[in-house]
LUMLUMFI-624411 format. One line per field, with one value per residue (C-alpha): residue number from 1; x, y, z; residue in three letters. Coordinates in nm, 3 decimals. Example, Ala and Ser with C-alpha at 12.3 -4.5 7.8 and 13.67 -1.06 7.14 Angstrom:
! LUMLUMFI-624411
seq <- (1, 2) .
px <- (1.230, 1.367) .
py <- (-0.450, -0.106) .
pz <- (0.780, 0.714) .
type <- (ala, ser) .
! end
This chain:
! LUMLUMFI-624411
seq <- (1, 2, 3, 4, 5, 6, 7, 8, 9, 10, 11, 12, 13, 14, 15, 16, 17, 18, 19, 20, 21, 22, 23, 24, 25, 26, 27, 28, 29, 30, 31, 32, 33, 34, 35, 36, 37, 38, 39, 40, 41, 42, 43, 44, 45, 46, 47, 48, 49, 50, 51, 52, 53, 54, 55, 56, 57, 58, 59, 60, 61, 62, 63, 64, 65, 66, 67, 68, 69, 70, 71, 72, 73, 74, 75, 76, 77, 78, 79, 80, 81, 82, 83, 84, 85, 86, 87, 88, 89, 90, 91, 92, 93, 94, 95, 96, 97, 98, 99, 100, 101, 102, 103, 104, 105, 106, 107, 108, 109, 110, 111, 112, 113, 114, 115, 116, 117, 118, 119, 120, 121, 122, 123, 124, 125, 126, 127, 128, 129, 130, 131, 132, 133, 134, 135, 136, 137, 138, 139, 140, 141, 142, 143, 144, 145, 146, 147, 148, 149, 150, 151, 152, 153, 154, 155, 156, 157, 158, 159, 160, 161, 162, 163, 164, 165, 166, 167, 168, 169, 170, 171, 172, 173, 174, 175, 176, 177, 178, 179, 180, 181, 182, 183, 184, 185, 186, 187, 188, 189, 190, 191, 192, 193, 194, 195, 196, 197, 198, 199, 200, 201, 202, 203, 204, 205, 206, 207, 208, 209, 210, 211, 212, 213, 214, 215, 216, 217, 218, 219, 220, 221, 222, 223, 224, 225, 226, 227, 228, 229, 230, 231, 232, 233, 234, 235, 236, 237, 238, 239, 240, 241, 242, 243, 244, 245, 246, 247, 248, 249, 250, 251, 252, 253, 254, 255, 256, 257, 258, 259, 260, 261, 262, 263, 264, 265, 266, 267, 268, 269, 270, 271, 272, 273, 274, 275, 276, 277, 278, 279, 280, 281, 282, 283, 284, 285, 286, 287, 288, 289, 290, 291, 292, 293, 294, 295, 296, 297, 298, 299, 300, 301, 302, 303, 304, 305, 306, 307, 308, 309, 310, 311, 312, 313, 314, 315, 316, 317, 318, 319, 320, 321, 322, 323, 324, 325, 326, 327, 328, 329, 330, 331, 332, 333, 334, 335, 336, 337, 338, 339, 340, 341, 342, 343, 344, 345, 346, 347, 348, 349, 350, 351, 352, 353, 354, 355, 356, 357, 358, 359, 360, 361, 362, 363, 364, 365, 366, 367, 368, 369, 370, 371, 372, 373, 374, 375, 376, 377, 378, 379, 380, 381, 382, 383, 384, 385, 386, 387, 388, 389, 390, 391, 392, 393, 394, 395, 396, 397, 398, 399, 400, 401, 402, 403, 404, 405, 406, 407, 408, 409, 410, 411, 412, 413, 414, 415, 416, 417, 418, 419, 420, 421, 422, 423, 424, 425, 426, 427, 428, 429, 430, 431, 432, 433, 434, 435, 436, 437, 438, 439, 440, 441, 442, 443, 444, 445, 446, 447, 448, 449, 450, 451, 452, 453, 454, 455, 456, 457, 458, 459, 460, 461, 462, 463, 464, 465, 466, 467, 468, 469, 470, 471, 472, 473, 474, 475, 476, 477, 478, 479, 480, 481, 482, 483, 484, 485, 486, 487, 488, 489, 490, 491, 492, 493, 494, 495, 496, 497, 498, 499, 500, 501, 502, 503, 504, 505, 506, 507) .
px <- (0.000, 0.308, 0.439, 0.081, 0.070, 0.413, 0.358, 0.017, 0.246, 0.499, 0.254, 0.117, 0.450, 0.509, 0.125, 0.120, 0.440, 0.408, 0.478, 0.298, -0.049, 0.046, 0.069, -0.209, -0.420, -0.264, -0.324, -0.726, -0.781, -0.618, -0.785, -1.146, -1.059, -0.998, -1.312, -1.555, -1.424, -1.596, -1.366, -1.050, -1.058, -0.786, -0.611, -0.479, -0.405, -0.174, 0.002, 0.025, 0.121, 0.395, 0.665, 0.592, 0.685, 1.013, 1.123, 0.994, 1.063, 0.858, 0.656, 0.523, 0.498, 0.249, 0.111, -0.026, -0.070, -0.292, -0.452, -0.535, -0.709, -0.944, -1.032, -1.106, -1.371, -1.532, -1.554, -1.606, -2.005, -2.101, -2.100, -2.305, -2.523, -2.561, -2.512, -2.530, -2.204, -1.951, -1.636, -1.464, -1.615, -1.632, -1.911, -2.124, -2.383, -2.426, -2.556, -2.836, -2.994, -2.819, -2.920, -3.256, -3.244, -3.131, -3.395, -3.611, -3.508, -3.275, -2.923, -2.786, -2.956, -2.785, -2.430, -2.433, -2.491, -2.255, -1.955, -2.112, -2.107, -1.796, -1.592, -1.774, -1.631, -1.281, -1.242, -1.387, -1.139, -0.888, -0.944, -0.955, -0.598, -0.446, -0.538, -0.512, -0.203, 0.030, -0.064, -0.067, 0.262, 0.420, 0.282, 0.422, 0.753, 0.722, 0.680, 0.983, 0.962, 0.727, 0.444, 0.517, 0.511, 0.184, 0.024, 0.093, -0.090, -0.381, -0.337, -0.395, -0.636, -0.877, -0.798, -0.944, -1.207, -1.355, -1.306, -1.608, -1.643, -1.559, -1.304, -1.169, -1.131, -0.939, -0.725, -0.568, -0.499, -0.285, -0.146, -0.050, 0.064, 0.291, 0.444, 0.517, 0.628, 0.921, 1.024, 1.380, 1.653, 1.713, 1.732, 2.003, 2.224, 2.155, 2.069, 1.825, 1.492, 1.252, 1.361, 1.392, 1.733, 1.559, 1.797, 1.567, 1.373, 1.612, 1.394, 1.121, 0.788, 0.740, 0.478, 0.347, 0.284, 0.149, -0.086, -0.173, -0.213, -0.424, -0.676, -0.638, -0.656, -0.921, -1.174, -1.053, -1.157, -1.454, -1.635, -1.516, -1.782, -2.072, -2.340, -2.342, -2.680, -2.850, -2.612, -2.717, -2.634, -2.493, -2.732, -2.965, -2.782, -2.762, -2.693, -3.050, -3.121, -2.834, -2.970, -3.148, -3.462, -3.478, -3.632, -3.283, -3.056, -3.258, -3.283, -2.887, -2.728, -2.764, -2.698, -2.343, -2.233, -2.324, -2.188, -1.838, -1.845, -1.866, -1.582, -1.325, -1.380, -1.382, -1.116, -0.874, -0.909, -0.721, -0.848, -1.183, -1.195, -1.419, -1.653, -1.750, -1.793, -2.024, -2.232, -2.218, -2.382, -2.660, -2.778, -2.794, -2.941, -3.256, -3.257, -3.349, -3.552, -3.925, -4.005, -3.736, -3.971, -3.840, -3.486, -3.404, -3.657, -3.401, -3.338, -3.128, -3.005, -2.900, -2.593, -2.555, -2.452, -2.281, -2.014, -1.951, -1.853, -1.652, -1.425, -1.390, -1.265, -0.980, -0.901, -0.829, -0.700, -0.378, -0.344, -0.249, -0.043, 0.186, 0.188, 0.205, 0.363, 0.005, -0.159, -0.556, -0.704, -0.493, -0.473, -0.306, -0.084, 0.056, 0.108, 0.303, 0.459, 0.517, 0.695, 0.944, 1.056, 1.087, 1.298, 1.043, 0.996, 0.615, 0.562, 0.597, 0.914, 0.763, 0.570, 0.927, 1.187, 0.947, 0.728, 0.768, 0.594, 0.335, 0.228, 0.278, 0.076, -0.237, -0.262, -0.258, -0.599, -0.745, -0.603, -0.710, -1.082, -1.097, -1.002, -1.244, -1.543, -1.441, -1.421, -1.697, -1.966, -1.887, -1.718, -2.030, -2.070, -1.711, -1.732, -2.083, -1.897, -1.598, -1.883, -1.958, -1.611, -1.665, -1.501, -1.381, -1.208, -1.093, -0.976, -0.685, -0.514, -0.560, -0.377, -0.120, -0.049, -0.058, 0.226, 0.409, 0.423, 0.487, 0.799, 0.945, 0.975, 1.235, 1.302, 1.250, 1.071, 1.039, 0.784, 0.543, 0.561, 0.510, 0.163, 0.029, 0.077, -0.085, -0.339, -0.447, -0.424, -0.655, -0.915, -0.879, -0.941, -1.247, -1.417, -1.367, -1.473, -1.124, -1.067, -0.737, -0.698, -0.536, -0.318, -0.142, -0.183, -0.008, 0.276, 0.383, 0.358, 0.503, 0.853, 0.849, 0.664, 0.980, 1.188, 1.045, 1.039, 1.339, 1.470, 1.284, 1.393, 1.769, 1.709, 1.601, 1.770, 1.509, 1.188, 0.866, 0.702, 0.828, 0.516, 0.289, 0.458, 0.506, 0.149, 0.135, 0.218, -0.002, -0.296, -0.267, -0.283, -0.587, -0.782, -0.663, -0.773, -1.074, -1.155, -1.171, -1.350, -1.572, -1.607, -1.698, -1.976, -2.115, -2.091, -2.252, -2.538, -2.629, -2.602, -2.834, -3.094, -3.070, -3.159, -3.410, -3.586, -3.516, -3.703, -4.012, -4.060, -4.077, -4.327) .
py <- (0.000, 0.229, 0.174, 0.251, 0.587, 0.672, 0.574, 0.785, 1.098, 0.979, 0.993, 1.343, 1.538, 1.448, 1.487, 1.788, 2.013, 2.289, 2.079, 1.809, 1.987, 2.177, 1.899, 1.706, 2.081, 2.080, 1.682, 1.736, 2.030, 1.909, 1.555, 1.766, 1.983, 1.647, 1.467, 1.736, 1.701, 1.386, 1.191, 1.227, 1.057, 1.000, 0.728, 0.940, 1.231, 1.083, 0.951, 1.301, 1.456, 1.202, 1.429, 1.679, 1.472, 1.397, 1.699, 1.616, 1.380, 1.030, 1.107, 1.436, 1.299, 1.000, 1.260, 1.439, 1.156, 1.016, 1.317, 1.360, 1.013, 1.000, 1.348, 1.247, 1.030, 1.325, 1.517, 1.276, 1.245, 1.667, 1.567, 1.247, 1.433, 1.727, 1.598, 1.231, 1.168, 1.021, 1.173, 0.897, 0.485, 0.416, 0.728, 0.638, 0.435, 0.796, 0.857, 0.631, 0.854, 1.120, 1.291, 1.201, 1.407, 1.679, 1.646, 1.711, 2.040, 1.844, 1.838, 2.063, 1.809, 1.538, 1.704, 1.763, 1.417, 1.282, 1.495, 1.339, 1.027, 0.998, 1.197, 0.915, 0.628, 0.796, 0.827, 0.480, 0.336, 0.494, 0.352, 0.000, 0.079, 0.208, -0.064, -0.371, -0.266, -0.313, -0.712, -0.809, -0.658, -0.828, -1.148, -1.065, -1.013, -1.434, -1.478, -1.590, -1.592, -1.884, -1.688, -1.359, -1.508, -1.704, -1.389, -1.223, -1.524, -1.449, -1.103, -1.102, -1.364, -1.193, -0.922, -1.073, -1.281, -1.016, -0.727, -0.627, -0.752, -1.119, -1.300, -1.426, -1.092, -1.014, -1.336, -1.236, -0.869, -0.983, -1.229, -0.940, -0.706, -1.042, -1.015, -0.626, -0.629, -0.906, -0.602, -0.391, -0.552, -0.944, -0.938, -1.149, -1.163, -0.764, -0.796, -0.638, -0.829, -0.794, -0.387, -0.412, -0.181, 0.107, 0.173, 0.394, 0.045, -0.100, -0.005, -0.137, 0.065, 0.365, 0.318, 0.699, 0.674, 0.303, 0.428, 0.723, 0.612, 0.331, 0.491, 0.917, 0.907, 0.680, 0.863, 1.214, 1.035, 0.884, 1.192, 1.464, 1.385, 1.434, 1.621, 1.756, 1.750, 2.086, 2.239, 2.332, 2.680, 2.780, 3.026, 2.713, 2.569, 2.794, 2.693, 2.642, 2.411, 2.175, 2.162, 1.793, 1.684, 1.474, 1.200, 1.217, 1.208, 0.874, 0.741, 0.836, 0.769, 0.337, 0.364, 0.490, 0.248, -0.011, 0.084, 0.209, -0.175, -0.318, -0.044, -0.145, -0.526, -0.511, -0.206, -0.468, -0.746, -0.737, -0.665, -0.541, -0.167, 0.056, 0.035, -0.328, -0.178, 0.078, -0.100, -0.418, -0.143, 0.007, -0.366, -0.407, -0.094, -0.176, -0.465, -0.402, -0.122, -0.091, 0.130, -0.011, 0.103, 0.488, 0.386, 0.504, 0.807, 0.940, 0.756, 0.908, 0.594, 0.538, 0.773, 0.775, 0.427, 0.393, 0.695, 0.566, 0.232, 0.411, 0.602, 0.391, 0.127, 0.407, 0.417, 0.066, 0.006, 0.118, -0.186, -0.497, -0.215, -0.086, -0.437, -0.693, -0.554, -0.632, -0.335, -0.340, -0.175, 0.014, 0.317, 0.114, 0.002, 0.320, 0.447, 0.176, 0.223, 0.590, 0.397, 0.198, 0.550, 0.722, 0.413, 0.246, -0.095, -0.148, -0.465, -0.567, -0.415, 0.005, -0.014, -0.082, 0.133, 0.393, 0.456, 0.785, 0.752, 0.444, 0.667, 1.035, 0.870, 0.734, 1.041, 1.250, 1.137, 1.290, 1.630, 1.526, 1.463, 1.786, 1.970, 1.826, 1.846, 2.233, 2.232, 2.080, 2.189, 2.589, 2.536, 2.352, 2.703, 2.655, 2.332, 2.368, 2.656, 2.432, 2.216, 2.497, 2.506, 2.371, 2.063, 2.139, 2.431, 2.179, 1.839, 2.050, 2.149, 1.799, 1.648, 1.883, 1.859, 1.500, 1.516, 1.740, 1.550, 1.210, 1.387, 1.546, 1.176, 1.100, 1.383, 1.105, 1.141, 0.737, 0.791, 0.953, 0.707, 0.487, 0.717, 0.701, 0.351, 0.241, 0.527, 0.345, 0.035, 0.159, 0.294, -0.029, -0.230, -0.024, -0.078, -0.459, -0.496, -0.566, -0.376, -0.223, -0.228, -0.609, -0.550, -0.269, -0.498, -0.741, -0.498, -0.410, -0.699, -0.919, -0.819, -0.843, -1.190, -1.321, -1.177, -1.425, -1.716, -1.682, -1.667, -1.941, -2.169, -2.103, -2.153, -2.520, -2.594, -2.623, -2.735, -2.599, -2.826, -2.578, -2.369, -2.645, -2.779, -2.428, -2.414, -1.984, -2.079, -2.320, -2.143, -1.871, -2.090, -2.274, -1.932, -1.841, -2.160, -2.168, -1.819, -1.924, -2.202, -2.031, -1.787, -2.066, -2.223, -1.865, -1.831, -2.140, -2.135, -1.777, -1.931, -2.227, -1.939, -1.742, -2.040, -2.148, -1.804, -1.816, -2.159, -2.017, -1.704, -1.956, -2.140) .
pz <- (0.000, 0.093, -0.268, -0.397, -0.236, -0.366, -0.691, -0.712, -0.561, -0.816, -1.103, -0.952, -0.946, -1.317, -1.424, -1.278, -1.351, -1.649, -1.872, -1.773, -1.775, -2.085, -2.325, -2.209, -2.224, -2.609, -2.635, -2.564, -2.765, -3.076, -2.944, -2.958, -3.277, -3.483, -3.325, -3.368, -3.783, -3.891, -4.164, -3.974, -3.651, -3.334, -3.561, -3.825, -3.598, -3.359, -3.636, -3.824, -3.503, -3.386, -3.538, -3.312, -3.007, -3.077, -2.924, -2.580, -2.277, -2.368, -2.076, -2.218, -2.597, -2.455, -2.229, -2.542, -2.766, -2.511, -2.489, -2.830, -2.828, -2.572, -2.641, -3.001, -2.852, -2.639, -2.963, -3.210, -3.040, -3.157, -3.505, -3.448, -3.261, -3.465, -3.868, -3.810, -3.926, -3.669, -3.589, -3.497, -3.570, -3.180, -3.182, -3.469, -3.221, -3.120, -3.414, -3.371, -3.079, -3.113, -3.436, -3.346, -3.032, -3.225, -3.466, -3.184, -3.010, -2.773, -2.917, -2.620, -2.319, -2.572, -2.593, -2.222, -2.115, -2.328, -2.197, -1.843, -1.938, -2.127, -1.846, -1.592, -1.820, -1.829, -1.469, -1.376, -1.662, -1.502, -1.179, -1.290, -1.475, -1.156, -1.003, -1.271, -1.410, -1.171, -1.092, -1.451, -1.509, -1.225, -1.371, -1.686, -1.578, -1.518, -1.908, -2.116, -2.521, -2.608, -2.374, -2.552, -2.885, -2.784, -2.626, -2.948, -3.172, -2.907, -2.980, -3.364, -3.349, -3.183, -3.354, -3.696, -3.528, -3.291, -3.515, -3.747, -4.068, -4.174, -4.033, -4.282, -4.434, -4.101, -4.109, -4.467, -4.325, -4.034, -4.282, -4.492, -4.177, -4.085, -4.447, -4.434, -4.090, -4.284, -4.474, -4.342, -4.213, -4.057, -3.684, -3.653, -3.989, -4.026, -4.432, -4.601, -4.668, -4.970, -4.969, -5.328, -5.377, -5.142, -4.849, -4.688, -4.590, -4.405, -4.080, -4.244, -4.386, -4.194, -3.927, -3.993, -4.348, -4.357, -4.100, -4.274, -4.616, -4.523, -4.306, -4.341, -4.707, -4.766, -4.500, -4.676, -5.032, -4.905, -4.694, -4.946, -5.169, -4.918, -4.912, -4.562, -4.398, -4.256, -4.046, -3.692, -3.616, -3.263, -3.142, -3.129, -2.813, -2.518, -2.160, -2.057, -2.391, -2.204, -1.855, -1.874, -1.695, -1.347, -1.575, -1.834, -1.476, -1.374, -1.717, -1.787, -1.392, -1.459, -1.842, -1.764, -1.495, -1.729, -2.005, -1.811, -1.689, -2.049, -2.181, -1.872, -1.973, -2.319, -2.359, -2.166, -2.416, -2.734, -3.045, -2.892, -2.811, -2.770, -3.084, -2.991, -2.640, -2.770, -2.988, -2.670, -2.443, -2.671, -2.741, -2.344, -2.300, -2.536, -2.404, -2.051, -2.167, -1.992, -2.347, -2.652, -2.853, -2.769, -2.917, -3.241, -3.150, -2.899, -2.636, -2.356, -2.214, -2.564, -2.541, -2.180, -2.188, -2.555, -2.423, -2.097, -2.228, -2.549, -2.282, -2.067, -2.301, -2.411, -2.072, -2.006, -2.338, -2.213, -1.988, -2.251, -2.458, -2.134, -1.939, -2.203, -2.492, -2.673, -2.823, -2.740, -3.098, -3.388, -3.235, -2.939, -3.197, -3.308, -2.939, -2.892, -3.221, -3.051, -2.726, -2.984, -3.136, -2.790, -2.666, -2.459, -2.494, -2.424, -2.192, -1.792, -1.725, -1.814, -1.471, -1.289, -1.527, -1.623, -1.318, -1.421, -1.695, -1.618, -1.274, -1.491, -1.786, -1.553, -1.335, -1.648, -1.775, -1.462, -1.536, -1.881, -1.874, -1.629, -1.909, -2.114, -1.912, -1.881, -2.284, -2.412, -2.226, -2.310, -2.624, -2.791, -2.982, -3.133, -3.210, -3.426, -3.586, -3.695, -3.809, -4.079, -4.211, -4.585, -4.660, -4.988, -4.804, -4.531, -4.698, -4.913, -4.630, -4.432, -4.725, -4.729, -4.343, -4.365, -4.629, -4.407, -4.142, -4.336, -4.474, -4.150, -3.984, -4.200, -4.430, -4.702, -5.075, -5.064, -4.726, -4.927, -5.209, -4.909, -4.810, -5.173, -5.221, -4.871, -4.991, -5.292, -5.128, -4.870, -5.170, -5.255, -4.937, -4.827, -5.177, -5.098, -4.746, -4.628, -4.210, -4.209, -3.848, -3.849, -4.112, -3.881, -3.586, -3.801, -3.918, -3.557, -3.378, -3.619, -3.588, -3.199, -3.292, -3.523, -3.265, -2.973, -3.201, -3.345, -3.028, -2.855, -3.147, -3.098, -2.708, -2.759, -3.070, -3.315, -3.072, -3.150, -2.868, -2.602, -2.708, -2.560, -2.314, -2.172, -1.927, -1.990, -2.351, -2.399, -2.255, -2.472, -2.764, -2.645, -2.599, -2.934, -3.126, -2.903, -3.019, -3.315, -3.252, -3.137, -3.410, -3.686, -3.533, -3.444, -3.784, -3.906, -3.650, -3.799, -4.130, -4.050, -3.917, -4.229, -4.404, -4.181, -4.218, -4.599, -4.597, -4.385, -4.627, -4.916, -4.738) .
type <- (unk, unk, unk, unk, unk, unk, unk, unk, unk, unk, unk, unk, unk, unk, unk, unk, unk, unk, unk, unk, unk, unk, unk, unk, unk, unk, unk, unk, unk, unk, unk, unk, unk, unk, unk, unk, unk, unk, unk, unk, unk, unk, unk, unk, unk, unk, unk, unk, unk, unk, unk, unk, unk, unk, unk, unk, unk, unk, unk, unk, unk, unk, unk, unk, unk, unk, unk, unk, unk, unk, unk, unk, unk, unk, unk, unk, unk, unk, unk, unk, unk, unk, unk, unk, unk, unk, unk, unk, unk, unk, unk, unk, unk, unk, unk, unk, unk, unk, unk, unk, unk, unk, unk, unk, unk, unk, unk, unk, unk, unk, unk, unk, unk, unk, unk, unk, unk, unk, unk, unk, unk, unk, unk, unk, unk, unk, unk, unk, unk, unk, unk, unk, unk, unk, unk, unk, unk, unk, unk, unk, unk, unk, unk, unk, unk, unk, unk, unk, unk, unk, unk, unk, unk, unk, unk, unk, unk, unk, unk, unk, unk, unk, unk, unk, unk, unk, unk, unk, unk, unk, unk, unk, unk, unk, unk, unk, unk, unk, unk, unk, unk, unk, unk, unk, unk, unk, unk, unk, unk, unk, unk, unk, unk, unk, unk, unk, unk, unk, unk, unk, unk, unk, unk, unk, unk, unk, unk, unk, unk, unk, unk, unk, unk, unk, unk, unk, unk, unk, unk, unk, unk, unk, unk, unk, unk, unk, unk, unk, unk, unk, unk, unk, unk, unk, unk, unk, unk, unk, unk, unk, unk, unk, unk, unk, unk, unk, unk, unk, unk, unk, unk, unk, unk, unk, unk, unk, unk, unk, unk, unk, unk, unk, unk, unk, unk, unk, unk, unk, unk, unk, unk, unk, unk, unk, unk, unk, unk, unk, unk, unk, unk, unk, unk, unk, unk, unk, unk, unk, unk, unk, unk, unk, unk, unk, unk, unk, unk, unk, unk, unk, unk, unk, unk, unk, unk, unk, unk, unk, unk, unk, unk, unk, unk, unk, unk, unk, unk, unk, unk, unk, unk, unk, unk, unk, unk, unk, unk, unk, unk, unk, unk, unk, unk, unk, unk, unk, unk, unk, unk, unk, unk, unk, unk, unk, unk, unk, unk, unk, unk, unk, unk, unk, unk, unk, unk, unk, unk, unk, unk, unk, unk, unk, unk, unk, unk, unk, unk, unk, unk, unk, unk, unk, unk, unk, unk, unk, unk, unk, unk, unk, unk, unk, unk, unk, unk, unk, unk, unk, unk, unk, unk, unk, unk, unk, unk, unk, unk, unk, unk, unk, unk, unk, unk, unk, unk, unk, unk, unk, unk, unk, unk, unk, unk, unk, unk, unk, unk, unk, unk, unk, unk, unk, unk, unk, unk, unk, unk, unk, unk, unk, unk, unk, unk, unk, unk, unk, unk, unk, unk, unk, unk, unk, unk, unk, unk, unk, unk, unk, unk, unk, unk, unk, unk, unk, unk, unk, unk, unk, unk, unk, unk, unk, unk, unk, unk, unk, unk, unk, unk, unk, unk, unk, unk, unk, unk, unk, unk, unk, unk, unk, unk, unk, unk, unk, unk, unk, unk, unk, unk, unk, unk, unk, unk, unk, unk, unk, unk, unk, unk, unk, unk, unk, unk, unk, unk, unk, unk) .
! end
């Protein structure tokens, strides 16, 4: 308990120096800015931003990074509320009550409890983070290579089985991450793998531009076409127009511990996040619902709960990605892809050489969603403004930043032939179905996965039975293959309904 207490004083004197509160202040707003702009979303701008960090202590460049994500998720819910179009994917249940809300005279009751209820999630998350990280890291200090590389298998599997969209789909993207994560130079013999003559690859594919091409340009391709619904103006929310009934705060107060519960569960598990989280919450919340015929009408229980759970899943998102090395969605990936570039290995041993940062990091989401909570609520009016801002005005300079800050990684030309080519490819994978969020899970992981194996091999000369006869090992593999297991005859009991109901309707 002594150790507790200093870590928490720890994590205060670094949260809250200048610099400290200045970056996560900057973090948020740019977090809120790029939320409030649907088509953008967290993903993209933490990886446009990243340059920018590499100026500053690693504590203060996740400080902001962090920052900018879970504020993406406070703002990404004003533009579902208000046009119907998400800011970010995790928000666009939001949409589903939401908009209708709006479309009733109630978008400011429906902006305010959302703020609540997402600044409830965040500090809940939070909670459980202080307090689960700490165990699981200390039992991850016990693992040895065959557990990493089996944690990682678990990982990515339920990364393609869990993740929207067909799993099979998302087994040929982490495929595909595996093979582009082969790309730069051999571990052990130091030569150059499938680079092709371009020397500038011998690090392997830039994680900025990858991530950028494949989801920044496609959304910017995709939502520039648009025709943007009625635009609310701002003189139609005012303070009183936010102030919600007694029969919102009863409706809203259960919504939000529920959903927080299902974000801090489901934020933990890889491959998850905070859109199945969402989407798990608004199902339970229409489910237990006295009235379900109300939802879809505007429903305040509908957002209360959907938010809660979206935030809070950010929140404990964190704990697979600092503790095990194992990044808990994409935008997971990329922090930890921010880590690696900062010099911090991700995994058990950043709670007992960083505690700096682990302790700086968690109290800095407090200070964090403080700031938020003071933003949103009297900065609606901006934000509907921004909303104004035409988007063939906006989209040219989004590209042009996004260059900008693919080129000043590296200060390579062959890092934005990188970005166009992951950009088509990206066109590409949309128009087909294919989720891109595996195949970036896929890149990153897979060289710490070679890594282990390799490793492990050389350790016992050539045995791959150390993977099962290890018990951590080997319980990570069963999960995994009963995962999927579990995923096929999901999918073949659905199947067998479809065709049962195909059967009655020809009857």
């Amino acid at each position: 308990m002594t150790d507790l207490f200093s870590h928490i004083a720890l994590g205060f004197s670094v949260a809250f120096s200048w610099q400290g509160i200045w970056w996560c202040f900057v973090g948020v707003t740019l977090g809120t800015f790029v939320g409030v702009l649907p088509g953008i979303g967290a993903l993209a701008a933490i990886a446009l931003l990243l340059p920018l960090t590499f100026g500053l202590e690693p504590t203060h460049a996740l400080i902001m990074l962090a920052g900018i994500y879970y504020g993406s998720n406070y703002g990404g819910s004003t533009a579902s509320i208000l046009l119907n179009l998400p800011g970010t994917p995790s928000s666009a249940v939001t949409c589903l009550e939401g908009y209708p809300m709006a479309q009733n005279g109630r978008a400011g009751v429906a902006l305010f409890i959302t703020a609540i209820a997402s600044f409830v999630g965040s500090i809940i998350g939070m909670i459980v983070m202080g307090v689960a990280s700490p165990p699981l890291a200390a039992l991850a200090m016990s693992f040895s290579g065959p557990d990493f590389f089996s944690l990682m298998v678990l990982g990515l599997v339920a990364a393609s089985m869990l993740s929207s969209g067909s799993p099979l789909r998302g087994v040929a993207m982490i495929g595909l991450g595996l093979i582009l994560g082969l790309v730069g130079r051999d571990l052990h013999s130091g030569l150059l793998r499938f680079s092709y003559g371009v020397d500038e690859l011998y690090e392997g594919l830039p994680l900025v531009a990858v991530a950028l091409g494949i989801f920044g340009l496609p959304e910017i391709i995709r939502n520039a076409g648009k025709i943007m619904p009625r635009r609310m103006k701002a003189r139609d929310i005012t303070f009183r127009s936010m102030i919600p009934t007694k029969d919102d705060w009863q409706k809203s107060r259960g919504a939000m511990l529920r959903g927080t519960g299902l974000g801090s569960f489901f934020g933990a598990l890889p491959g998850t996040g905070g859109l199945l989280a969402s989407f798990m919450s608004y199902a339970m919340e229409k489910h237990i619902a006295k009235e379900p015929g109300r939802f879809g009408k505007g429903a305040i229980e509908g957002i209360a709960g959907p938010e809660a759970a979206n935030n809070a899943a950010v929140q404990t998102a964190f704990i697979p990605t600092l503790t095990l090395g194992i990044p808990g969605d994409v935008i997971m990936a990329i922090m930890m892809g921010a880590m690696i570039i900062h010099g911090i290995q991700p995994g058990a041993a950043v709670i007992t050489s960083h505690p700096d940062l682990f302790w700086g990091l968690l109290v800095s989401f407090l200070i964090g969603n403080f700031l938020l909570l003071v933003l949103n609520i009297p900065l609606i009016g901006l934000w509907v403004r921004m909303l104004s801002i035409p988007y063939s005005v906006l989209y040219p300079f989004i590209v042009a930043f996004i260059c900008i800050g693919v080129y000043s990684v590296n200060s390579s030309v062959t890092d934005l032939y990188v970005l166009l080519f992951f950009g088509v490819l990206g066109v590409v994978m949309a128009f087909l179905k294919f989720e891109p969020a595996p195949l970036v899970l896929g890149l990153i992981l897979g060289p710490m996965m070679e890594e282990n194996l390799r490793r492990t091999l050389t350790l016992h000369r050539g045995d791959y039975s150390v993977f099962v006869t290890r018990p951590i090992s080997a319980i990570f593999l069963t999960a995994a293959l009963l995962i999927v297991v579990l995923t096929i005859w999901s999918a073949y009991r659905n199947r067998g309904k479809r065709d049962m109901a195909q059967e009655s309707a020809a009857e």
